[in-house]
C-alpha positions, 0 to 999 in steps of 0.5 A, spaced: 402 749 757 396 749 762 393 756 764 396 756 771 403 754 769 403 759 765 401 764 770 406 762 774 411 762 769 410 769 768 410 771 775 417 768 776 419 772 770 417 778 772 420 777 778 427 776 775 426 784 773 425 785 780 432 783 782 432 786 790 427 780 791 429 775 788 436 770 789 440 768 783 445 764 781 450 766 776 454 762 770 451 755 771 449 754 764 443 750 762 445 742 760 448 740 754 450 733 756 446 730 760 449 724 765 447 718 764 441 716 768 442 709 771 436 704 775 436 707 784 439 714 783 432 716 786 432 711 791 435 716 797 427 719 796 424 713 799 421 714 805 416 718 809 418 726 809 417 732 812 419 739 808 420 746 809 418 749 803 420 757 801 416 760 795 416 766 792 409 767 790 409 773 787 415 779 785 415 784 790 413 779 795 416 776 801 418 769 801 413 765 804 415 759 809 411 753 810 410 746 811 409 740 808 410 733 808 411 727 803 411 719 802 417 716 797 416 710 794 421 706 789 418 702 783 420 699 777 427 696 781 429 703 781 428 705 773 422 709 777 420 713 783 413 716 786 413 721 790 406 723 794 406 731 796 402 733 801 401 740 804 396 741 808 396 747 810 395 750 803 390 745 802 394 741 796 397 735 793 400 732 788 404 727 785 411 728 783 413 722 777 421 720 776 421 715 770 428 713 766 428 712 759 431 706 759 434 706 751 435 715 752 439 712 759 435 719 761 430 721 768 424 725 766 420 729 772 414 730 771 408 732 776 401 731 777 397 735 781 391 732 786 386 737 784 386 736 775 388 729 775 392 731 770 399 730 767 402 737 767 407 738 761 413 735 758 416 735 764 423 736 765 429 731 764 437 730 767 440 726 771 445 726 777 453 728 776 457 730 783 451 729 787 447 733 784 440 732 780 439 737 775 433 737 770 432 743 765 426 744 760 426 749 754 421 753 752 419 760 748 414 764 749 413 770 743 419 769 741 423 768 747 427 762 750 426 760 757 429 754 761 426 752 768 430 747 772 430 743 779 436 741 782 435 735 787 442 736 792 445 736 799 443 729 799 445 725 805 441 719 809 437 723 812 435 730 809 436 733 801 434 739 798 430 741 791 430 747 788 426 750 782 429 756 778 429 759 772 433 763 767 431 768 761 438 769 758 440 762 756 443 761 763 447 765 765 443 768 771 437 764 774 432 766 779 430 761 785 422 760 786 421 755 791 426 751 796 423 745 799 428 742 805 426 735 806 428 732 812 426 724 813 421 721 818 421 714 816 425 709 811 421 705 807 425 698 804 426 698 797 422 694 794 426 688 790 423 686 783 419 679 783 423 673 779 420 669 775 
């Protein structure tokens, strides 16, 4: 795990003690059985975006609101999707990455952020089931198990949610950190694979 992943993973913890700042959601266990993953279930992400972001920096502190915007683009006849993320307001980018094992029948999520050019983590892994997108990753830190989510929901034509949470008690109770409310700018064509 990278230092600054790390330290904010610490940051969202400690604000799972401090409950009167934090949101949770009760009773939505960490997946067990992961719904099959198919070609096209990130297809709803191609386009130009923008996005409201909401994000607990720190326990204790206010949410903090602001902007950003994003270009999706499907690859791989739908086994893949590249999200760019601009926020320039905080002077950050990154690249989200969705790859489907094609074997596991599995999304894995990963994430590139502009200034280290570097692949952070395992990434999270999941797939679709009743219009929503639920990928969970584990980890133990000094003897205690942590699961970190983001779910991809209220998706329609023209707009989509993502949400990041954490859970210390194996699921039972999660902690929202960050919201971003996506609104679509621009479609872009899908492109369609080259026979041959």
């Amino acid at each position: 795990m990278t230092p600054d992943r790390r330290q904010a993973l610490a940051l969202l913890f400690a604000a799972l003690a401090a409950a009167a700042c934090t949101h949770t959601d009760k009773g939505t266990p960490p997946m067990t059985d992961i719904p099959t993953g198919q070609p096209g279930q990130f297809d709803f992400l191609q386009g130009e975006w923008k996005i409201t972001h909401r994000r607990l920096p720190s326990p204790g502190a206010q949410w903090d609101t602001f902007e950003g915007e994003a270009s999706c683009w499907t690859i791989l006849s739908g086994a893949g999707s590249v999200e760019e993320l601009r926020i320039p307001a905080r002077d950050f980018s990154g690249m989200g990455l969705r790859l489907l094992d094609q074997d596991k029948k599995v999304w894995n999520d990963l994430w590139v952020n502009a200034k280290s050019g570097v692949l952070l983590g395992p990434g999270t892994s999941g797939g679709f089931a009743s219009g929503a997108g639920i990928f969970d990753a584990a980890e133990t830190v000094d003897g205690k198990t942590f699961i970190y989510r983001g779910v991809w929901d209220e998706i329609t034509p023209t707009s989509c949610r993502w949400r990041q949470m954490a859970s210390d008690d194996g699921g039972a109770t999660w902690t929202e950190n960050w919201l971003m409310h996506w609104t679509r700018v621009a479609a872009l064509p899908v492109r369609q694979p080259v026979s041959g």
